[in-house]
ZAMARGU-4260 file (C-alpha; in steps of 0.2 Angstrom, whole numbers, plus 5000, padded with zeros to 4 digits):
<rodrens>
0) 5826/5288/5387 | 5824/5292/5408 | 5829/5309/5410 | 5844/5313/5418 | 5850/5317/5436
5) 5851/5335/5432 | 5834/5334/5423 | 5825/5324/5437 | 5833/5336/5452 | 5824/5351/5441
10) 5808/5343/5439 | 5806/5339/5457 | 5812/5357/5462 | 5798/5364/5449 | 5784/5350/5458
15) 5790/5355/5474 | 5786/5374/5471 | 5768/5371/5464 | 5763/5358/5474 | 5759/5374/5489
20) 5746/5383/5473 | 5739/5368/5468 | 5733/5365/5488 | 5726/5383/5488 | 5718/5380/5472
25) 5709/5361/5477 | 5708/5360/5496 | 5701/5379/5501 | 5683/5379/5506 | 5674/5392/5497
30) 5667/5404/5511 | 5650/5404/5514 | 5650/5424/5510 | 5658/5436/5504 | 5664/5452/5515
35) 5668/5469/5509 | 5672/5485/5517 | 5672/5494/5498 | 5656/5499/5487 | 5668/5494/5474
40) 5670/5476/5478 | 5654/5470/5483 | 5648/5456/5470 | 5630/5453/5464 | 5618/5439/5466
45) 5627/5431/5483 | 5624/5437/5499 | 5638/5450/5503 | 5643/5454/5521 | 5647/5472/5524
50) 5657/5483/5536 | 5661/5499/5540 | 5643/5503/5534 | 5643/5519/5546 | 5637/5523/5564
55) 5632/5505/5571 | 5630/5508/5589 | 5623/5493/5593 | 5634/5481/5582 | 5622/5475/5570
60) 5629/5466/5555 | 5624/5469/5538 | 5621/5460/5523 | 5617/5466/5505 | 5607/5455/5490
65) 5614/5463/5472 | 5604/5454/5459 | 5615/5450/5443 | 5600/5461/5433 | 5599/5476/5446
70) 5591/5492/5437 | 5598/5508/5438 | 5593/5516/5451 | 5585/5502/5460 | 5574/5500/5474
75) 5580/5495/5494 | 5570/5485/5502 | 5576/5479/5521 | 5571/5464/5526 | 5573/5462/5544
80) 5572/5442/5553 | 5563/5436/5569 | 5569/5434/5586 | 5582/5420/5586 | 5585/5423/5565
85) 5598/5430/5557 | 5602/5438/5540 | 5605/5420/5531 | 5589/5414/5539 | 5579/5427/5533
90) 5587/5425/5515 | 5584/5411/5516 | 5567/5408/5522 | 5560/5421/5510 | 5557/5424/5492
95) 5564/5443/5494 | 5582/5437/5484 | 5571/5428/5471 | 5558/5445/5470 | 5574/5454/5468
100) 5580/5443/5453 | 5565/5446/5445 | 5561/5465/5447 | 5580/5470/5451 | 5581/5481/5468
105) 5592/5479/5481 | 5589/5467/5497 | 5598/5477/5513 | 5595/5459/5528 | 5602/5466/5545
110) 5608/5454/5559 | 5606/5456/5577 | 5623/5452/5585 | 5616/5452/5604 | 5613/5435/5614
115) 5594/5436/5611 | 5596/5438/5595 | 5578/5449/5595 | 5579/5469/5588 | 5579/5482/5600
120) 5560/5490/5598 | 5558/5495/5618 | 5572/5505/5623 | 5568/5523/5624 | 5585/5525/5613
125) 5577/5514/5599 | 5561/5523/5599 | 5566/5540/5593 | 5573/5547/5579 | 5592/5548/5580
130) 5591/5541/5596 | 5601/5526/5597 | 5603/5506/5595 | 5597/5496/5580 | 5587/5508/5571
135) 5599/5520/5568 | 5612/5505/5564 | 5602/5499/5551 | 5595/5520/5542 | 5617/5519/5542
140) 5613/5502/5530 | 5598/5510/5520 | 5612/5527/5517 | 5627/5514/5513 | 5614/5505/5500
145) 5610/5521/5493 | 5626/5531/5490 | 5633/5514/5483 | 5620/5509/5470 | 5613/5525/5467
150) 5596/5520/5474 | 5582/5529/5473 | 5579/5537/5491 | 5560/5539/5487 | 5558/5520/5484
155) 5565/5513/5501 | 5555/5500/5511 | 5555/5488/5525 | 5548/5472/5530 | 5549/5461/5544
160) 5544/5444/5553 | 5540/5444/5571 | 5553/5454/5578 | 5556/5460/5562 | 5537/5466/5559
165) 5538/5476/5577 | 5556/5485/5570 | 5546/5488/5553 | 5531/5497/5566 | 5547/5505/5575
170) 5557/5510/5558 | 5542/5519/5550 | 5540/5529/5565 | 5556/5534/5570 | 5560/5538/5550
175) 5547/5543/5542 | 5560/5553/5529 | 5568/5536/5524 | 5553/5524/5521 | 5540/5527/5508
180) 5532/5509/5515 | 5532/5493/5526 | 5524/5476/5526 | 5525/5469/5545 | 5521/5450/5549
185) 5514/5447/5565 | 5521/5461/5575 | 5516/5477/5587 | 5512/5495/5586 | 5524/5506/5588
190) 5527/5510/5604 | 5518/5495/5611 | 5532/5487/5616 | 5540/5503/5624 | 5551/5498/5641
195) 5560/5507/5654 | 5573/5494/5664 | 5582/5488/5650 | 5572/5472/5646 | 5568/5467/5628
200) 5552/5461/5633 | 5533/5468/5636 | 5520/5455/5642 | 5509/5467/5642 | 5510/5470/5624
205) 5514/5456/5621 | 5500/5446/5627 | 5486/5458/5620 | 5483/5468/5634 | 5490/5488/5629
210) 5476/5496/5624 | 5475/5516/5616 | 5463/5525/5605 | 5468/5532/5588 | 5475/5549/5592
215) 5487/5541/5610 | 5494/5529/5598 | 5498/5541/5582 | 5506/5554/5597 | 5518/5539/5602
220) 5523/5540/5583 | 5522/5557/5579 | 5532/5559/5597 | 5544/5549/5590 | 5551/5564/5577
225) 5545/5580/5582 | 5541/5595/5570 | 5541/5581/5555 | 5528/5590/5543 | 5532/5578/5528
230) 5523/5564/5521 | 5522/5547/5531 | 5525/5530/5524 | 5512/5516/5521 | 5508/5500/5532
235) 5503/5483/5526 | 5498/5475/5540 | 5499/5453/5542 | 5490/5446/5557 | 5484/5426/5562
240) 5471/5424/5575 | 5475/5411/5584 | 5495/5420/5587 | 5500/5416/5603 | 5518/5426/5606
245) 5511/5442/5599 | 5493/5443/5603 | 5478/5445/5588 | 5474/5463/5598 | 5490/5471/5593
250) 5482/5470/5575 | 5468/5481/5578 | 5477/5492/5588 | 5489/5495/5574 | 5475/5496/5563
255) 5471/5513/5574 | 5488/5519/5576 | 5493/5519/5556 | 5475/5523/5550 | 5477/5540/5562
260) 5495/5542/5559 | 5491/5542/5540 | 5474/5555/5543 | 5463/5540/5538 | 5446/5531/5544
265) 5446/5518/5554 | 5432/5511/5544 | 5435/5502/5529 | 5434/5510/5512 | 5435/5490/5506
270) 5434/5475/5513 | 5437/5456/5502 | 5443/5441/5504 | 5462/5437/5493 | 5464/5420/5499
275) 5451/5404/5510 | 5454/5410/5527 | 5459/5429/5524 | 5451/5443/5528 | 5456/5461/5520
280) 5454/5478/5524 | 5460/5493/5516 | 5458/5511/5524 | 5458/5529/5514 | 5457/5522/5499
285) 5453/5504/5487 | 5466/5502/5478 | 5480/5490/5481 | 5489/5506/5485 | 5480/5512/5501
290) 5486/5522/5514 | 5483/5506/5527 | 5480/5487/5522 | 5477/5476/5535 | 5476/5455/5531
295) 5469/5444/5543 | 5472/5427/5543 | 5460/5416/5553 | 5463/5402/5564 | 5482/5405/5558
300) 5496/5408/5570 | 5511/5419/5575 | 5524/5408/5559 | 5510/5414/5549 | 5525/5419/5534
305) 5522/5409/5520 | 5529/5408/5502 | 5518/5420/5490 | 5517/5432/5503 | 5534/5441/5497
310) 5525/5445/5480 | 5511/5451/5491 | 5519/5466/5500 | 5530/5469/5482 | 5515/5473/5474
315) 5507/5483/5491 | 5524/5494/5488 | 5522/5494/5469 | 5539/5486/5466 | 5531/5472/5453
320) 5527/5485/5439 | 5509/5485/5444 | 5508/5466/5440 | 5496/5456/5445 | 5499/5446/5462
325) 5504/5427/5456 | 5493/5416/5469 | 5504/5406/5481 | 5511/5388/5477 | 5501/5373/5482
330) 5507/5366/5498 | 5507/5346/5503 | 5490/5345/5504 | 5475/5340/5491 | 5456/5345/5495
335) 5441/5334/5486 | 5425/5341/5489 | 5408/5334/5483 | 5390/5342/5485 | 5371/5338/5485
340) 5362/5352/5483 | 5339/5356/5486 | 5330/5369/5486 | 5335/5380/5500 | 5349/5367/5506
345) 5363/5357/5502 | 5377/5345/5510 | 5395/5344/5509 | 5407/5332/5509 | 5425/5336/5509
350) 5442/5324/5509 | 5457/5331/5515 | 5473/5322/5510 | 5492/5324/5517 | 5503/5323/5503
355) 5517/5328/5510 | 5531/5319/5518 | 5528/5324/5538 | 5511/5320/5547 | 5500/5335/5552
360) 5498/5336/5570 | 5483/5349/5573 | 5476/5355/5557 | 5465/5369/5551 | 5453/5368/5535
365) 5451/5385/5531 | 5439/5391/5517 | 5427/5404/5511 | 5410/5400/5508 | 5400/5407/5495
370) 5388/5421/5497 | 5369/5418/5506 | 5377/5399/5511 | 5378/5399/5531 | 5382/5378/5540
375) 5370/5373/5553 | 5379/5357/5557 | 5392/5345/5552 | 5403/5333/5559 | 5420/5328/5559
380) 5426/5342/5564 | 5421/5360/5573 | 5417/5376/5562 | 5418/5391/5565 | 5411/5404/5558
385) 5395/5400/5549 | 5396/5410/5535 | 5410/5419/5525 | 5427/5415/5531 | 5427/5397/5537
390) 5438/5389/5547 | 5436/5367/5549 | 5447/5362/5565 | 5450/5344/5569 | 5440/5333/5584
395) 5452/5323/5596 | 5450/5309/5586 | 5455/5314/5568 | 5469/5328/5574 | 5483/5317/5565
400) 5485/5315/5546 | 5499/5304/5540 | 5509/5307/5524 | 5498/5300/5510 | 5482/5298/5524
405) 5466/5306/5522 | 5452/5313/5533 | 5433/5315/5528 | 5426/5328/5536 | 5407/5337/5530
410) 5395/5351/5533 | 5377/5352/5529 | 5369/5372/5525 | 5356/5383/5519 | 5359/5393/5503
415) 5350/5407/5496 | 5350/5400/5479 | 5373/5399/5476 | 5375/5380/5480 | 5391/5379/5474
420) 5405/5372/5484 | 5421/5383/5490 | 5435/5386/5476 | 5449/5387/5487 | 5456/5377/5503
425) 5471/5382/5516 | 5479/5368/5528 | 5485/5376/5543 | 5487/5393/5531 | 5494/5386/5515
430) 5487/5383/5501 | 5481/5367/5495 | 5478/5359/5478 | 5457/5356/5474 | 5451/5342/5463
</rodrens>
């Protein structure tokens, strides 16, 4: 039977009072993160805005990364973006939440608020301890991390990209009480980028051209928190010769600014080879602990971040558990390589093959040759060095590879009795697959 008036009046009032919940429920967007101003609310495994963090004179934001496993007491590491990034980029563009997952400490990302959207690593404020600006907006992060995770305050660390490598340079000096290490990626001394008239920019620096020895560089740190006795934090150090925002002289100059800092030699205690193309030194000590470790990366760049690097500066702070570094993924590129080898010589004939989706505009070959082998010609492309780390840059005529295309390039070279052909290949710095 249809249901009476009485009954059908009841049921429309009942629709008309859940018809409001049911739009909440279906039609809200979820937001694309969270915001908290409690310890107490702040969930894991999403990226979590926070406020009210503490003394934030220059109005940085800050966002936290809780994986779902996080140990007890775990680990900060800060990870702090480029000029024009921002917290989601960098969370985004890195494997730190992943790493994070997997060894379970805490990922602090600050966020410039400012137009440029580039850290402050030149005022005089920013360049002392205490003084001022983002550095002591994001140590009031690291504190809030701490106190509300129970962190352990003698496994805090920072890395950066950029803007973010020349903060890491800045945060180590200005508090060497918080950080027991950084990893910086393409960046500047401290102090390098030091300014007077409120501009955010050094061209001097910049380009390469700010030159100290050892000991003017370790006072602009040591300047930068008089009467601090204790111990100072580590420096892994990332830098692409060919960078053209932050000049490859920077690297060395840090090199001697941290080696000093840390009462090291500037000479190498080891020197090797990780990856085709790179170039590693480690000062006062060999281990994958030193007091300094410097990578460089030849014919790379200033974007020279790839994926895999992450694990590399986990396992520089010792956050992996004293794992072994997995090597990175193979990018969109495959190498073929073919040799014919005499007596004292030998030729080689390498294919290079774009197996991505985008065409590679200006590319890079870079590999390491075996040891005693040195090219003395080859065509196809220009080499440079001889010997050791090689880098194979493209002719006019050959710059261009389109998805699925190939180039054939080849060298010819004296051996000393190792003919063998390289074992490993970058395109443009990332790795590629051999067959």
């Amino acid at each position: 039977m249809p249901p009476t008036v009485p009954l059908r009046r009841a049921l429309s009032a009942l629709l008309a009072a859940l018809l409001p919940l049911l739009a909440a429920v279906f039609l809200t967007a979820p937001p694309a993160a969270a915001r908290t101003d409690a310890p107490a609310a702040v969930p894991t495994a999403q990226l979590t805005e926070v406020t009210g963090f503490g003394d934030n004179p220059s109005n940085l934001q800050m966002y936290v990364y809780v994986p779902s496993g996080v140990t007890a007491h775990p680990a900060i590491v800060v990870a702090v973006h480029w000029c024009g990034g921002s917290a989601s980029a960098m969370y985004s563009g890195t494997e730190w939440a992943q790493l994070a997952d997997q060894y379970g400490f805490v990922v602090v990302y600050p966020s410039v608020t400012r137009a440029g959207k580039c850290f402050d690593v030149s005022s005089p404020q920013a360049l002392r301890h205490g003084g001022g600006s983002d550095p002591v907006g994001i140590r009031s992060m690291v504190d809030w991390a701490t106190r509300t995770y129970s962190a352990d305050t003698g496994k805090v660390f920072v890395t950066g990209i950029s803007s973010g490598a020349m903060m890491t340079n800045v945060l180590l000096g200005d508090y060497p009480d918080v950080f027991a290490a950084g990893a910086a990626f393409s960046g500047v001394p401290f102090g390098c980028f030091a300014t007077t008239d409120g501009s955010e920019w050094n061209s001097t620096c910049s380009g390469g051209n700010l030159t100290h020895t050892a000991k003017e560089w370790g006072d602009l740190v040591r300047a930068a928190y008089p009467g601090y006795t204790g111990p100072r934090p580590r420096m892994q150090l990332w830098h692409g010769t060919e960078d053209d925002v932050l000049r490859y002289p920077n690297f060395g100059e840090a090199i001697k600014q941290w080696t000093d800092v840390l009462g090291v030699s500037q000479t190498p205690a080891a020197t090797d080879s990780p990856q085709s193309g790179w170039t590693r030194t480690r000062y006062g000590s060999t281990g994958d602990r030193a007091p300094v470790e410097a990578i460089s990366l030849q014919g790379v760049g200033h974007n020279l971040y790839t994926y895999g690097m992450g694990a590399r500066a986990l396992h520089f702070f010792g956050l992996d558990s004293g794992g072994t570094v997995p090597p990175p993924p193979a990018g969109p590129c495959r190498v073929t390589v073919t040799t014919n080898a005499w007596s004292t010589g030998l030729t080689a004939s390498v294919t290079i093959t774009n197996t991505g989706t985008a065409a590679v505009t200006g590319w890079k070959l870079g590999f390491t040759l075996p040891s005693g082998q040195t090219i003395t010609g080859g065509w196809n492309a220009t080499y440079s060095p001889s010997s050791g780390a090689v880098t194979a840059t493209n002719v006019s005529y050959n710059g261009t590879i389109a998805p699925n295309a190939s180039v054939s390039i080849g060298y010819q070279a004296t051996h000393t009795g190792n003919s063998a052909a390289p074992t490993a290949y970058t395109l443009n710095g990332t790795a590629c697959t051999v067959s």
